[in-house]
Backbone as XML, in Angstrom:
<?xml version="1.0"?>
<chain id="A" units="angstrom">
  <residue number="1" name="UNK">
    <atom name="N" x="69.666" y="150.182" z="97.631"/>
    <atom name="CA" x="70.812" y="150.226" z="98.503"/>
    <atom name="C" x="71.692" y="151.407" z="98.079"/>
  </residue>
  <residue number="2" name="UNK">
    <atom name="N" x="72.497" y="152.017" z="99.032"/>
    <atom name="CA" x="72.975" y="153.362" z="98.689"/>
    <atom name="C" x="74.414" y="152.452" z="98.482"/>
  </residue>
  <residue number="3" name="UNK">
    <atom name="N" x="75.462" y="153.758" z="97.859"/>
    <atom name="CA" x="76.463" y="153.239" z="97.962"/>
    <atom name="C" x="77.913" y="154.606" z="97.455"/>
  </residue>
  <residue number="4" name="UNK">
    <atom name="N" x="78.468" y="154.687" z="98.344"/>
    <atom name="CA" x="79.570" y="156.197" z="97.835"/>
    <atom name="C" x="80.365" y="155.889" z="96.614"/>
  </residue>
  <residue number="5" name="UNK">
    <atom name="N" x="79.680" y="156.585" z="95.454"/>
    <atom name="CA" x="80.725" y="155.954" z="94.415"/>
    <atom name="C" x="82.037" y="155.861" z="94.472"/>
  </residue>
  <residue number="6" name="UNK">
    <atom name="N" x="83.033" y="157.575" z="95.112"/>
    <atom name="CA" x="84.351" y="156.786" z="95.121"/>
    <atom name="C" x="84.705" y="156.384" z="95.682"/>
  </residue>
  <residue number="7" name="UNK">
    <atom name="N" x="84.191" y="155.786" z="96.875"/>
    <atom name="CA" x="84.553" y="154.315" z="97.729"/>
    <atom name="C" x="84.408" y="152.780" z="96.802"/>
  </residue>
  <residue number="8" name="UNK">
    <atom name="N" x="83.224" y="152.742" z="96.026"/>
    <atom name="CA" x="82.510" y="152.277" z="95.056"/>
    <atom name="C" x="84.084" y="151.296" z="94.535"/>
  </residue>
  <residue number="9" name="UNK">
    <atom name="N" x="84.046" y="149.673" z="94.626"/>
    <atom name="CA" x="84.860" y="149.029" z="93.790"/>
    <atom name="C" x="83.795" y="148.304" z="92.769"/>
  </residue>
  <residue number="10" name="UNK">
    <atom name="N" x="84.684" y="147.998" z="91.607"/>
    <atom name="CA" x="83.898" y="146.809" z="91.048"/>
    <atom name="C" x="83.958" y="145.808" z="91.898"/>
  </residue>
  <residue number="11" name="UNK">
    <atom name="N" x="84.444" y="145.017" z="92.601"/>
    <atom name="CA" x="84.424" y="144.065" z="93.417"/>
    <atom name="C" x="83.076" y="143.842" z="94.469"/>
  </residue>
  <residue number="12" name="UNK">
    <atom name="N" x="82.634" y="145.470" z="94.806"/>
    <atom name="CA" x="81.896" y="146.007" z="95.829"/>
    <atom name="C" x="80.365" y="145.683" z="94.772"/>
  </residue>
  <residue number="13" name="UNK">
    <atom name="N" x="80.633" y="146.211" z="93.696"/>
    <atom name="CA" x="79.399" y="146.577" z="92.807"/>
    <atom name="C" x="78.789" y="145.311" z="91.941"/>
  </residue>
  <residue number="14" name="UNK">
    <atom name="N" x="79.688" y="144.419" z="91.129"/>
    <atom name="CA" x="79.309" y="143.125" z="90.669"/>
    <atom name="C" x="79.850" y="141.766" z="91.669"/>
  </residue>
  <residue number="15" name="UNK">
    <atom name="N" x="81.343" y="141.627" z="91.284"/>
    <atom name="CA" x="81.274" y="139.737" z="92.017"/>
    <atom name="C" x="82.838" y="140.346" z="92.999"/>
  </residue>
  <residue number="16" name="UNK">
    <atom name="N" x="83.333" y="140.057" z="93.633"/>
    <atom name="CA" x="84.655" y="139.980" z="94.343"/>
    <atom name="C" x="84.936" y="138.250" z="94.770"/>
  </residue>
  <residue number="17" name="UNK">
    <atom name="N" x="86.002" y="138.453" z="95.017"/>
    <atom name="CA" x="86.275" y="136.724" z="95.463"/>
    <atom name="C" x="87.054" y="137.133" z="97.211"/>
  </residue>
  <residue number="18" name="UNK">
    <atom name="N" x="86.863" y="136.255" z="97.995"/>
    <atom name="CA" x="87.278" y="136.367" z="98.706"/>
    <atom name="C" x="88.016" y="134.895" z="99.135"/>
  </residue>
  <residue number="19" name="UNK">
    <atom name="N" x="88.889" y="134.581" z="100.307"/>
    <atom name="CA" x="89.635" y="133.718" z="100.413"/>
    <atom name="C" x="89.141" y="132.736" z="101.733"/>
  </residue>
  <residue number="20" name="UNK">
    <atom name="N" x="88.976" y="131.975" z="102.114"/>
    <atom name="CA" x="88.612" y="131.360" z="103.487"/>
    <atom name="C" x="89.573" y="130.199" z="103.511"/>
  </residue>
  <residue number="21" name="UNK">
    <atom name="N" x="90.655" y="130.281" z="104.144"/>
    <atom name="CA" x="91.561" y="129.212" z="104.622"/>
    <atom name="C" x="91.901" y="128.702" z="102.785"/>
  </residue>
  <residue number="22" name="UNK">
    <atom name="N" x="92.161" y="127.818" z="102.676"/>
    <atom name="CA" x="92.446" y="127.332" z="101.380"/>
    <atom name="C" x="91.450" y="127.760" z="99.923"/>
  </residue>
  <residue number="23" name="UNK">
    <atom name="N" x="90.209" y="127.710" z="100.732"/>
    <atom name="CA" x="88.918" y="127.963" z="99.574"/>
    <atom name="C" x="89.017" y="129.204" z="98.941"/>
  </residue>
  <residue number="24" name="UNK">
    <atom name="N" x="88.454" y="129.274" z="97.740"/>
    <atom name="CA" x="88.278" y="130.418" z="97.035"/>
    <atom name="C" x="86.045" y="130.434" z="97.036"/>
  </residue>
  <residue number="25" name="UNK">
    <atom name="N" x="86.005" y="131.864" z="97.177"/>
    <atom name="CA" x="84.485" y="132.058" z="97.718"/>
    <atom name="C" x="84.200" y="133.510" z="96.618"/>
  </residue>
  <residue number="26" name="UNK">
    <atom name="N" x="83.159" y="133.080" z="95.878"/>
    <atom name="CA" x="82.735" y="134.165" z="94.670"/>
    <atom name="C" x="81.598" y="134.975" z="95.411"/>
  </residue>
  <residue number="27" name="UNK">
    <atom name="N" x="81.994" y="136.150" z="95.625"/>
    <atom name="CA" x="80.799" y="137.254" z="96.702"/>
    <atom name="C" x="79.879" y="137.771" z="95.485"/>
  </residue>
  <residue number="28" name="UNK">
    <atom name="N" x="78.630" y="138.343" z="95.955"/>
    <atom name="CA" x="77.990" y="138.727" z="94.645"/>
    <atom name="C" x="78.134" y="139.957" z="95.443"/>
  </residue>
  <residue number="29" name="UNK">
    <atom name="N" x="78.182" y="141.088" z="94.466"/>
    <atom name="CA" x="78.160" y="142.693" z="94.495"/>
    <atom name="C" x="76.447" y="142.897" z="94.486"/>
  </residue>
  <residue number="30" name="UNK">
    <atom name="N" x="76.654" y="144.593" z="94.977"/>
    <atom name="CA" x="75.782" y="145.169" z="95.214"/>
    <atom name="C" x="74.449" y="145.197" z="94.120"/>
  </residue>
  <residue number="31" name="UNK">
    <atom name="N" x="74.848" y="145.408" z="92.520"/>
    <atom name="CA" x="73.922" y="145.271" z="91.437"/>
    <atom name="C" x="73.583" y="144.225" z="91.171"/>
  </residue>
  <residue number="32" name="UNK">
    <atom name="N" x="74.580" y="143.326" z="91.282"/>
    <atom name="CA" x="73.825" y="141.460" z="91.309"/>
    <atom name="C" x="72.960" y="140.965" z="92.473"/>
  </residue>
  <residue number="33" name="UNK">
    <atom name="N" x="72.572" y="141.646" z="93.661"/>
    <atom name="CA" x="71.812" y="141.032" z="94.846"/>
    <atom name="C" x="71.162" y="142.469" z="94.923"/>
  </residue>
  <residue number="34" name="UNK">
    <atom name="N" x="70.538" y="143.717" z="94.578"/>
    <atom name="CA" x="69.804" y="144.385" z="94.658"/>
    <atom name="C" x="69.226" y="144.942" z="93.257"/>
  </residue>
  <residue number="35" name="UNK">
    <atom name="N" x="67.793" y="145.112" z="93.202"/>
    <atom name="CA" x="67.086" y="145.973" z="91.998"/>
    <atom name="C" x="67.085" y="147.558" z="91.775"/>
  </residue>
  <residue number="36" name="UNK">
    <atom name="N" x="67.689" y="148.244" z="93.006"/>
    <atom name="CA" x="67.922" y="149.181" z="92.599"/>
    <atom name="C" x="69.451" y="149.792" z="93.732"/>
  </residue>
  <residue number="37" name="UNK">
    <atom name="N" x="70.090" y="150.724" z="92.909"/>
    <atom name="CA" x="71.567" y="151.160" z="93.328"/>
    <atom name="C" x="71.668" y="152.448" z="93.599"/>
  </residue>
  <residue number="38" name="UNK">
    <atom name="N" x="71.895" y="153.343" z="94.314"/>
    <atom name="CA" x="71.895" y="154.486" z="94.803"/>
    <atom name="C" x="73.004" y="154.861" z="94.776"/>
  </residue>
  <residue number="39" name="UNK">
    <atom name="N" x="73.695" y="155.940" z="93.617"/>
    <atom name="CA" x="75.372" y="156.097" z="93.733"/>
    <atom name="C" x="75.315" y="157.681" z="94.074"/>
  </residue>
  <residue number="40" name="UNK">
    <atom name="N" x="75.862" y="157.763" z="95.099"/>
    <atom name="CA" x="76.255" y="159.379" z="95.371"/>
    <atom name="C" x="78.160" y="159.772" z="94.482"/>
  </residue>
  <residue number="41" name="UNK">
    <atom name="N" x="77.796" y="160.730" z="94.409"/>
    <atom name="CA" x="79.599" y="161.318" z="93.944"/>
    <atom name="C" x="79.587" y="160.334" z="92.736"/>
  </residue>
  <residue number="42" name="UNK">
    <atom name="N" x="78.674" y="160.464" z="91.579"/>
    <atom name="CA" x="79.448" y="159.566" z="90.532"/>
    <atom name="C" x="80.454" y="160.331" z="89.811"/>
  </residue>
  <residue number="43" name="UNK">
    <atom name="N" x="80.366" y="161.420" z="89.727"/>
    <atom name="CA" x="81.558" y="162.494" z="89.387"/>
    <atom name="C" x="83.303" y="162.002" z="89.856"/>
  </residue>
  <residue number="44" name="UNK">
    <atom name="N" x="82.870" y="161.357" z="91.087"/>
    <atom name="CA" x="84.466" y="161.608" z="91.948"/>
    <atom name="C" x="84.788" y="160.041" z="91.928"/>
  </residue>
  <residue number="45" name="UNK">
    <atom name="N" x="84.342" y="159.329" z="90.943"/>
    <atom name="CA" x="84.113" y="157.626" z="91.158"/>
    <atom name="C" x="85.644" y="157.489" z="90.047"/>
  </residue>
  <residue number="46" name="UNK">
    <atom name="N" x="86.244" y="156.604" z="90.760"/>
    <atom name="CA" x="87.566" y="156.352" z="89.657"/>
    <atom name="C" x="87.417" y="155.445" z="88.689"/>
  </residue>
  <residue number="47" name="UNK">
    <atom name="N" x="88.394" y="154.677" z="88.304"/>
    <atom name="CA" x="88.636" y="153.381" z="87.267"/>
    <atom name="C" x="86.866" y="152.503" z="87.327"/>
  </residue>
  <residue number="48" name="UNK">
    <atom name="N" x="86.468" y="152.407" z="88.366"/>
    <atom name="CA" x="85.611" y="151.573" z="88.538"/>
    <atom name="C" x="84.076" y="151.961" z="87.752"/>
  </residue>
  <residue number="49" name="UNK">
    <atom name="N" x="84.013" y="153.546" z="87.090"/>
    <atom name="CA" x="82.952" y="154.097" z="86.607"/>
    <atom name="C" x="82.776" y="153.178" z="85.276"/>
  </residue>
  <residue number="50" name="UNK">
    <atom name="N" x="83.995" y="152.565" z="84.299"/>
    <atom name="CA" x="83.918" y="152.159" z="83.119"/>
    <atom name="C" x="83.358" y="150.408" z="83.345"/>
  </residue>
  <residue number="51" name="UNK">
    <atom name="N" x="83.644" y="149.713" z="84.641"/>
    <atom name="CA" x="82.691" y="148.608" z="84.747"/>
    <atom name="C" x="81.423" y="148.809" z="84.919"/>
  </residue>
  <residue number="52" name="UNK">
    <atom name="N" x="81.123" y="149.912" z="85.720"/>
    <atom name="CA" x="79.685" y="150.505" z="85.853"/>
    <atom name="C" x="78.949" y="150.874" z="84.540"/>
  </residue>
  <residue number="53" name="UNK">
    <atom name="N" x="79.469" y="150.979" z="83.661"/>
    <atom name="CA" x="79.199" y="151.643" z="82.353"/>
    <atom name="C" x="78.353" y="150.416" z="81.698"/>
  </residue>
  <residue number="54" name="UNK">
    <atom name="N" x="79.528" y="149.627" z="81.727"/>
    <atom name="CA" x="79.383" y="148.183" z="80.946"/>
    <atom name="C" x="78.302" y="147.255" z="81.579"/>
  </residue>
  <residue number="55" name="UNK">
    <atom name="N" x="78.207" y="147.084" z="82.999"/>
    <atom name="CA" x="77.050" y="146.450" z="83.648"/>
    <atom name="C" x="75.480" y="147.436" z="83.198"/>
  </residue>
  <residue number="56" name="UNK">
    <atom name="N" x="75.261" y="148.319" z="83.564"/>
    <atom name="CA" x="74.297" y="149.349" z="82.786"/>
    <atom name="C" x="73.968" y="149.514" z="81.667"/>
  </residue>
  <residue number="57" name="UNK">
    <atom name="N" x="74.858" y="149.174" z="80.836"/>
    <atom name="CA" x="74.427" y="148.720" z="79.029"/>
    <atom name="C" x="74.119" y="147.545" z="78.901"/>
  </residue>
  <residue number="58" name="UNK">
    <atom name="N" x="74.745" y="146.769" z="79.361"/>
    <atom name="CA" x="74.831" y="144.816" z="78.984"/>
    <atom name="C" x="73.283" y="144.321" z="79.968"/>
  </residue>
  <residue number="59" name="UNK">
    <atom name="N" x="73.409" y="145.224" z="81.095"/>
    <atom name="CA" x="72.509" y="144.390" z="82.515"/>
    <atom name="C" x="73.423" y="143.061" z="82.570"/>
  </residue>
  <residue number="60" name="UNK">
    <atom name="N" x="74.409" y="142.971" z="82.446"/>
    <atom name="CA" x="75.417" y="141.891" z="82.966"/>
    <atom name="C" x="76.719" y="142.717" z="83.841"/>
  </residue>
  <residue number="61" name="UNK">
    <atom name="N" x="76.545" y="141.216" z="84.797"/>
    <atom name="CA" x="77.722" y="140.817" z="85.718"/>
    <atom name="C" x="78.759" y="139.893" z="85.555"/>
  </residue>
  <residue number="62" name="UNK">
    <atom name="N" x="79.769" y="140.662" z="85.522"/>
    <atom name="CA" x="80.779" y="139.327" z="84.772"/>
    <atom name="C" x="81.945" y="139.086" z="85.760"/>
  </residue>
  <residue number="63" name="UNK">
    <atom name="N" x="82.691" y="138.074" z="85.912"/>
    <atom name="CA" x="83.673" y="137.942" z="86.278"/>
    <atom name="C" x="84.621" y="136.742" z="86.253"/>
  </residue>
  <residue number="64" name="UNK">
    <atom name="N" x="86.436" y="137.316" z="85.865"/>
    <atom name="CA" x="86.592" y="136.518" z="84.964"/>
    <atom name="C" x="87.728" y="136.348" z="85.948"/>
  </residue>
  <residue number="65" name="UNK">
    <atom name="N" x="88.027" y="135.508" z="86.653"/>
    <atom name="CA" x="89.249" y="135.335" z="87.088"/>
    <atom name="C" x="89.303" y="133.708" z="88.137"/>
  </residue>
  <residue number="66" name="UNK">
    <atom name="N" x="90.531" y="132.899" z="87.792"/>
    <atom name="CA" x="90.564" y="131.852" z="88.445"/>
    <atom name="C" x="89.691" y="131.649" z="90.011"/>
  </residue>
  <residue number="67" name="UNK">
    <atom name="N" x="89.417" y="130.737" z="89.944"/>
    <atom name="CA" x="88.546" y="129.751" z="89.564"/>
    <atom name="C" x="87.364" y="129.945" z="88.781"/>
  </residue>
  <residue number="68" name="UNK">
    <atom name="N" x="86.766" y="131.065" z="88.736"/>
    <atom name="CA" x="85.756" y="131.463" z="88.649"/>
    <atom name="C" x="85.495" y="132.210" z="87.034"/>
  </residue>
  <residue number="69" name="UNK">
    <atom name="N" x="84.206" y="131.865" z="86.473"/>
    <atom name="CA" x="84.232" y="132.533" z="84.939"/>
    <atom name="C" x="82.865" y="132.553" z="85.183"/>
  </residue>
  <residue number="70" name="UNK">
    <atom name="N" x="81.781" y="133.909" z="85.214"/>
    <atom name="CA" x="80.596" y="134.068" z="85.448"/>
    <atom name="C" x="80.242" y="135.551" z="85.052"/>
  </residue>
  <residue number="71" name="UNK">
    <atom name="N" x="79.091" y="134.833" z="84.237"/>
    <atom name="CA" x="77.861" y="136.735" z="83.463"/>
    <atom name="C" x="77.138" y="135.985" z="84.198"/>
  </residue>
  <residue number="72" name="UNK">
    <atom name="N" x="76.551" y="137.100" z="85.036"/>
    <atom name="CA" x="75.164" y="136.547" z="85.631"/>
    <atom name="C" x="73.932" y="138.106" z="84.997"/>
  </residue>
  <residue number="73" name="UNK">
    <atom name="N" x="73.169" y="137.720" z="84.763"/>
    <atom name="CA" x="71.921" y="138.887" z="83.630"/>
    <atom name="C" x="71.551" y="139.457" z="85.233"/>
  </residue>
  <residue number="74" name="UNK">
    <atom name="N" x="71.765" y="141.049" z="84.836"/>
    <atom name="CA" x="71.148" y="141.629" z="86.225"/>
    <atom name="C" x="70.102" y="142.731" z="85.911"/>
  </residue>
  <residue number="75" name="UNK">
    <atom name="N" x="69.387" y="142.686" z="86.884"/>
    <atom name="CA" x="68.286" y="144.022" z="86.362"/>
    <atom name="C" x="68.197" y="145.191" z="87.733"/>
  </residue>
  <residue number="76" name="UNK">
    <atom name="N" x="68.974" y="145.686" z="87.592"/>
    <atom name="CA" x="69.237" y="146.918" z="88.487"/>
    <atom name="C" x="68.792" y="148.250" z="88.061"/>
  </residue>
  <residue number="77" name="UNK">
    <atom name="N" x="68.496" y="148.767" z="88.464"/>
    <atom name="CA" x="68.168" y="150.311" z="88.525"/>
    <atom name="C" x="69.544" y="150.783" z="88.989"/>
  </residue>
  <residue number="78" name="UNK">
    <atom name="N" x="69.964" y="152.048" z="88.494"/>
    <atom name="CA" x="71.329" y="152.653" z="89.289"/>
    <atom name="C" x="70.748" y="154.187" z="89.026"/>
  </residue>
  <residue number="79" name="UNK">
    <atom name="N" x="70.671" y="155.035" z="90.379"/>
    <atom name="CA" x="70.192" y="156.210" z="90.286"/>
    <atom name="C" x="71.659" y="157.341" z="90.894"/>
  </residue>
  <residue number="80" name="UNK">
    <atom name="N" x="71.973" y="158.275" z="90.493"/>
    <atom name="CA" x="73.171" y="158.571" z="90.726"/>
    <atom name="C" x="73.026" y="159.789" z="90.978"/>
  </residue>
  <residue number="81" name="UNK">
    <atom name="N" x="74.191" y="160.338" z="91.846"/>
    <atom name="CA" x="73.738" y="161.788" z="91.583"/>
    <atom name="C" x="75.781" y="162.400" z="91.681"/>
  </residue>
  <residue number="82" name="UNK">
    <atom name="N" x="75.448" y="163.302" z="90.934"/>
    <atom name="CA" x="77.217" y="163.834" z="91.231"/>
    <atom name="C" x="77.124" y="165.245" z="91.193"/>
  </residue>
  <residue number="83" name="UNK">
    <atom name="N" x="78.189" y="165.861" z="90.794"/>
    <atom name="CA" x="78.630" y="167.497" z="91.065"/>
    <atom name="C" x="79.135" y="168.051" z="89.482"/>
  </residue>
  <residue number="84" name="UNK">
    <atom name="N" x="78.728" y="169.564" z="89.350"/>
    <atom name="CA" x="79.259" y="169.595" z="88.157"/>
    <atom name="C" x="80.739" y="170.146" z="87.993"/>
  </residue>
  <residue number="85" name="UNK">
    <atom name="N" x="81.665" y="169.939" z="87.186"/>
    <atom name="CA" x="82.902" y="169.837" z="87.422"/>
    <atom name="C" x="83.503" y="171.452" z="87.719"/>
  </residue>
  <residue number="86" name="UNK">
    <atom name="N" x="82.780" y="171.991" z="87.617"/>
    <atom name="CA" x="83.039" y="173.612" z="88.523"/>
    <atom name="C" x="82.216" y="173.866" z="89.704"/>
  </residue>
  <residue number="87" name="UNK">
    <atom name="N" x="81.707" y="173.040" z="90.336"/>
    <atom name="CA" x="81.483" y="173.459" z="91.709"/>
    <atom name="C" x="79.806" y="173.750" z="91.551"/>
  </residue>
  <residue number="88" name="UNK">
    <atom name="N" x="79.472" y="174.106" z="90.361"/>
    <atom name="CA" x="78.346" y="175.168" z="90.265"/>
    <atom name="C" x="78.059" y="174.889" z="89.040"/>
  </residue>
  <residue number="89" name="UNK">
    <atom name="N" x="76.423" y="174.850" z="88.370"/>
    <atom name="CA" x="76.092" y="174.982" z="87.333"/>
    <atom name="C" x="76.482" y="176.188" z="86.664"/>
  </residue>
  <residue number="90" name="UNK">
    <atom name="N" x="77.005" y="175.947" z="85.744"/>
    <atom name="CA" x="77.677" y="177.371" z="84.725"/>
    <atom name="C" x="76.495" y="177.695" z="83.348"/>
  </residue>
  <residue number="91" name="UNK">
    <atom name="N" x="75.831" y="178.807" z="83.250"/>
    <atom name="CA" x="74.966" y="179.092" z="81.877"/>
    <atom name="C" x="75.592" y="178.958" z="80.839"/>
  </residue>
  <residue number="92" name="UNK">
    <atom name="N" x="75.200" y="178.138" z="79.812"/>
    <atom name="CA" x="75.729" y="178.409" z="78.260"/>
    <atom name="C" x="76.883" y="177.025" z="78.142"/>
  </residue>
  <residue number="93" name="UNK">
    <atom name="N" x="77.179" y="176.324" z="79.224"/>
    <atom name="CA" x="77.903" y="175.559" z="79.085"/>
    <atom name="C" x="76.823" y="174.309" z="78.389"/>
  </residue>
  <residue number="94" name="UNK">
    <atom name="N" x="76.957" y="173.138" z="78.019"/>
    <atom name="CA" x="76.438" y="172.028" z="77.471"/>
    <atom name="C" x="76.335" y="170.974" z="78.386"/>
  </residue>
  <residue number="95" name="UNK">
    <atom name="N" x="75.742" y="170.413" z="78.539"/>
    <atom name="CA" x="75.676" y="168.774" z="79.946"/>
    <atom name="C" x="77.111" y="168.033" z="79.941"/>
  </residue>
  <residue number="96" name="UNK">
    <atom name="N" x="77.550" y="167.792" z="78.770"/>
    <atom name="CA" x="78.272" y="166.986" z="78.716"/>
    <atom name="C" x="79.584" y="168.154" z="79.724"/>
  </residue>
  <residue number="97" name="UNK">
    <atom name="N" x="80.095" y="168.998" z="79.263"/>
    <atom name="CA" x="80.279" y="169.996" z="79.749"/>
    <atom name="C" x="80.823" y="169.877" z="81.478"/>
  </residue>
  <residue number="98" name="UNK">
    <atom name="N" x="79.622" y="170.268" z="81.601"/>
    <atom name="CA" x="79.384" y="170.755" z="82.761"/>
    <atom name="C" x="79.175" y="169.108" z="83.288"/>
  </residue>
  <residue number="99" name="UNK">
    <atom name="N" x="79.230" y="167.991" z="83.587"/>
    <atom name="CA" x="79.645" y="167.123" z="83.763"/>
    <atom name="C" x="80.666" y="165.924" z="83.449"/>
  </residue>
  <residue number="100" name="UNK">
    <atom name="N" x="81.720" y="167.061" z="83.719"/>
    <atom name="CA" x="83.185" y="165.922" z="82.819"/>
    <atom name="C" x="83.413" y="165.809" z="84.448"/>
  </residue>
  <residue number="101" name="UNK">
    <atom name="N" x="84.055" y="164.551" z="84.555"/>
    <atom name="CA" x="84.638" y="164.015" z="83.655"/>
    <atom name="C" x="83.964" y="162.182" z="83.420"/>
  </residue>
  <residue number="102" name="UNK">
    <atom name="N" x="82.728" y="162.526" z="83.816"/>
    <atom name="CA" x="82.012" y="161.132" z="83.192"/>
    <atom name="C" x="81.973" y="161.624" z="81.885"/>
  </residue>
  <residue number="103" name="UNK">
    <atom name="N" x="82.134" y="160.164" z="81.359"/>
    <atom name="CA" x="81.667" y="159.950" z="79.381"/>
    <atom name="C" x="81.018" y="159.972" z="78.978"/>
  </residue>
  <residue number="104" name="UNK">
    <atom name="N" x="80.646" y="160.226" z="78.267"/>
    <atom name="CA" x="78.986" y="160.281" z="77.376"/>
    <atom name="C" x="78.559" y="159.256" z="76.994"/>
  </residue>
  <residue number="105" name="UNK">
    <atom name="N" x="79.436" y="157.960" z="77.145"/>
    <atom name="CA" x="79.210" y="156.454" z="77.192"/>
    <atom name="C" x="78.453" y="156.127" z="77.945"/>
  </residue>
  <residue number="106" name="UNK">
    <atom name="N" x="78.965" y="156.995" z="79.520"/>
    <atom name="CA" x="78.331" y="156.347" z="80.765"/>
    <atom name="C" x="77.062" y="157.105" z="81.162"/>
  </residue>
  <residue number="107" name="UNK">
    <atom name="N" x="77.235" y="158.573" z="80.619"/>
    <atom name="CA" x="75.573" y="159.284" z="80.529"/>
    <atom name="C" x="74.478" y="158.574" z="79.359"/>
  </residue>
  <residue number="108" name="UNK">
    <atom name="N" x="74.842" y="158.043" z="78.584"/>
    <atom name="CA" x="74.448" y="157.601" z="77.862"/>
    <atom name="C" x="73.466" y="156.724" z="78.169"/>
  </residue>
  <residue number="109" name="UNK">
    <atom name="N" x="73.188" y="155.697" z="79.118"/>
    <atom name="CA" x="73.150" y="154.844" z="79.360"/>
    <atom name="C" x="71.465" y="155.175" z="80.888"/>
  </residue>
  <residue number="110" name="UNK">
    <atom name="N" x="71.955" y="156.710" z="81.009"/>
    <atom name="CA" x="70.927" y="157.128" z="81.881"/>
    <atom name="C" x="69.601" y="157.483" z="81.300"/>
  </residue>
  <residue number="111" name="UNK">
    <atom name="N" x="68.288" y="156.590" z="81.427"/>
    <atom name="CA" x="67.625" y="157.404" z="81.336"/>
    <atom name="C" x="66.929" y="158.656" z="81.127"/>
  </residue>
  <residue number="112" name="UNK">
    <atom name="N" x="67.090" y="159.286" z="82.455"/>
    <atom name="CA" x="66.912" y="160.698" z="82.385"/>
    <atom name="C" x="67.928" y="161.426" z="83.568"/>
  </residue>
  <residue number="113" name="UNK">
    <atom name="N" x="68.409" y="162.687" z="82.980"/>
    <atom name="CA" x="69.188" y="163.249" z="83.511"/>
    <atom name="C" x="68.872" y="164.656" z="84.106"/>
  </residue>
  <residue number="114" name="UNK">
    <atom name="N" x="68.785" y="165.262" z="85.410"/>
    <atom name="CA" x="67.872" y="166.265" z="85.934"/>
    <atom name="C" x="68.941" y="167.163" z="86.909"/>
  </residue>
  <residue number="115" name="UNK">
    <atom name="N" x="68.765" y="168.308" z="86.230"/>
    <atom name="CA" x="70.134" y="169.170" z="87.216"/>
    <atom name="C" x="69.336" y="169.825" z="88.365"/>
  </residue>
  <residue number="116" name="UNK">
    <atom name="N" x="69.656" y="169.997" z="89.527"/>
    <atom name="CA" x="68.724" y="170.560" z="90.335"/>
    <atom name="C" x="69.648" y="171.371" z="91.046"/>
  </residue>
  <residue number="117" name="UNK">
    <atom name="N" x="68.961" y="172.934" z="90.656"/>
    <atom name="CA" x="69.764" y="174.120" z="90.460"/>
    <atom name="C" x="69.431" y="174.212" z="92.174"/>
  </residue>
  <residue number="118" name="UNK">
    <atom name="N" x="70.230" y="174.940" z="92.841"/>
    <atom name="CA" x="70.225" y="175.383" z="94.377"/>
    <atom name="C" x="69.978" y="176.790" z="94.464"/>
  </residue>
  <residue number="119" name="UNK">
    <atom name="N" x="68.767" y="177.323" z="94.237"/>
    <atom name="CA" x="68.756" y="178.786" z="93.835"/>
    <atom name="C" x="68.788" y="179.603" z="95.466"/>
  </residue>
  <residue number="120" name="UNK">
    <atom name="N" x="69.631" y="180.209" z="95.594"/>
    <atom name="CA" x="69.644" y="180.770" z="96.725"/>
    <atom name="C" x="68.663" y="182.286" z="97.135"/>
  </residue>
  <residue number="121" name="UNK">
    <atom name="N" x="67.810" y="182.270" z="98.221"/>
    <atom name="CA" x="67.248" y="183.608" z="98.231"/>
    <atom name="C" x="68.207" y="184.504" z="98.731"/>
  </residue>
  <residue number="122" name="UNK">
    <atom name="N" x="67.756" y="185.638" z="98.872"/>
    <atom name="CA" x="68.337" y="186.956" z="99.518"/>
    <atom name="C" x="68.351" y="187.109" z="101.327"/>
  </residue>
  <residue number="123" name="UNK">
    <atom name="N" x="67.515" y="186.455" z="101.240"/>
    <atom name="CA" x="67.361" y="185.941" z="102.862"/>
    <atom name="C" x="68.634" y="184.931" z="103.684"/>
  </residue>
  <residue number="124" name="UNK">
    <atom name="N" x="68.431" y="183.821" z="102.492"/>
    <atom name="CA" x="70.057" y="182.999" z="102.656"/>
    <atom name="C" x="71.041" y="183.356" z="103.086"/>
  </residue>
  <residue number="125" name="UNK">
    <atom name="N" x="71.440" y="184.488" z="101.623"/>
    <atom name="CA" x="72.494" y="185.384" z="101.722"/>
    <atom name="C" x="72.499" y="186.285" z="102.897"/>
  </residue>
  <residue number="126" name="UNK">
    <atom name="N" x="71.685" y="186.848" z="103.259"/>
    <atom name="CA" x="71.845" y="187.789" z="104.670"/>
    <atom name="C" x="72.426" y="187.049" z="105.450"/>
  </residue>
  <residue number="127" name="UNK">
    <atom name="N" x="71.406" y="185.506" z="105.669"/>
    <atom name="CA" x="72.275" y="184.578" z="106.977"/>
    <atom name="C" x="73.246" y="184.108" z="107.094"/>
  </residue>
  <residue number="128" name="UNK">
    <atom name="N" x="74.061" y="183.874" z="105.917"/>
    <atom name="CA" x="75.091" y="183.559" z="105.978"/>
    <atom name="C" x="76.113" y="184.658" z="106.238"/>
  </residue>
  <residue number="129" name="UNK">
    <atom name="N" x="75.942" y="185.734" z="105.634"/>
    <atom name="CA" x="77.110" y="186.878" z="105.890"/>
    <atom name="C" x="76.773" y="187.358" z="107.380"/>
  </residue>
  <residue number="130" name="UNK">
    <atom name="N" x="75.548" y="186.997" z="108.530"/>
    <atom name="CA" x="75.965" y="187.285" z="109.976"/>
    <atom name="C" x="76.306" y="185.923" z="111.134"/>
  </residue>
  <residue number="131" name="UNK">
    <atom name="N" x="77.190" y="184.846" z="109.845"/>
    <atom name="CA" x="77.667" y="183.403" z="111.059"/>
    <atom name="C" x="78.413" y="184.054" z="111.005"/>
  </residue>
</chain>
């Protein structure tokens, strides 16, 4: 399942509660009801990147708030992709670097990490300088 990271809530991603007339109703998020997670813009993802962190290390879903107290064990895949924090891969810079302002907590936690350079031809360049 895809999902725009900075749209991306924890609420959206592990449990949210929602309200129905008097009742209180525990929703399961996107990593607790799917095996694999598709995050675009994890670069531009706010507050909500450091629950993401913690579900991806633990493979737990937690949530702690009246009525409700629940880890549920999740096994998700989360495949991500973001931008590097200058627009552009820069030479000589380091990963960590060239991807701030995620943590090295939360890279940490990736597998494998694959920059995929946009090498432009000369041809490109012509077409663009006659729009």
């Amino acid at each position: 399942v895809y999902a725009d990271a900075p749209n991306a809530s924890s609420r959206g991603l592990m449990y949210g509660q929602e309200e129905h007339g008097k009742r209180k109703i525990l929703k399961a998020g996107l990593m607790v009801r799917n095996k694999k997670l598709y995050l675009d813009e994890l670069d531009k993802m706010g507050e909500t990147r450091q629950e993401l962190n913690t579900a991806m290390e633990q493979q737990i879903a937690s949530y702690h708030k009246n009525p409700f107290d629940i880890d549920t064990d999740i096994d998700c895949t989360v495949i991500a992709a973001g931008n590097p924090v200058f627009g552009k891969w820069k030479d000589g810079l380091d990963i960590l670097e060239q991807l701030k302002p995620i943590k090295p907590e939360l890279l940490s936690t990736f597998k494998y990490i694959y920059e995929a350079l946009g090498i432009e031809s000369n041809e490109e360049d012509e077409f663009r300088q006659n729009l």
